[in-house]
N, C-alpha and C positions, 0 to 999 in steps of 0.2 A: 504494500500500500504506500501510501506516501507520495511522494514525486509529485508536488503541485507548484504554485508559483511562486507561491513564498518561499518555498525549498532551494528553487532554482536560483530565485534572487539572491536569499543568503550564501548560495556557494559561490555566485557569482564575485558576488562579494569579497569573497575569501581571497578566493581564486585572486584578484585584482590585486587585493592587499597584499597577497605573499608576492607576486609579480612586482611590486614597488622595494617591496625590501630587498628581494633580491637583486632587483637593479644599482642598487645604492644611492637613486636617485634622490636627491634633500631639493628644499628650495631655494632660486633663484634669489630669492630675498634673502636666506640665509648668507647665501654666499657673497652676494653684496653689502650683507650689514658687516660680515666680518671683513673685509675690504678697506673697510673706510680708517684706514690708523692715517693719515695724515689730517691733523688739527692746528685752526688758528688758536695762538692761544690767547689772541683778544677777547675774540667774543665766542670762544669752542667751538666754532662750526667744522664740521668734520667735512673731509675728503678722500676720495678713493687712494688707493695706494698708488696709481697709475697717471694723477694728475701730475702735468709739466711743472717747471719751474715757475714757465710764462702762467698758466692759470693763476697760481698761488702771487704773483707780482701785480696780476689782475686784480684777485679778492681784494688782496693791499690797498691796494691805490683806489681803490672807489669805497671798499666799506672804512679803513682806517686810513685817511689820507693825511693826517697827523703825525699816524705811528710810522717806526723804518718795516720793510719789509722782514727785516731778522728778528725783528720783537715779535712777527707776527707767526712768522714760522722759522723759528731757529735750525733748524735741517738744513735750510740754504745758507749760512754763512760758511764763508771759500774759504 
């Protein structure tokens, strides 16, 4: 007996969820939030690890155009 639709949906189910773990797949979000270690440390706004020098000379000069670009992110002084 048995074998109706609610049966089928929950293997279905299953079925799905072991196909993901065995994937290894995680989320795109995750992997982007763990990404972001480059910070101003004026105002903490975070950046991906992958941003140029030039973006980070960018943020500088328009959000803190006060401050030097190495108070803002000290990684770039030469």
């Amino acid at each position: 007996m048995g074998g109706g639709n609610a049966q089928k949906s929950k293997m279905a189910r299953e079925k799905n969820l072991e196909k993901q773990k065995a994937a290894g797949k995680g989320s795109q979000l995750d992997s982007n939030k763990k990404a972001m270690t480059i910070q101003c440390k004026v105002c903490m706004q975070t950046f991906m690890c992958t941003t140029s020098e030039v973006k980070c000379k960018e943020h500088a000069e328009a959000k803190h155009p006060k401050s030097d670009v190495c108070v803002c992110f000290p990684h770039l002084k030469k």
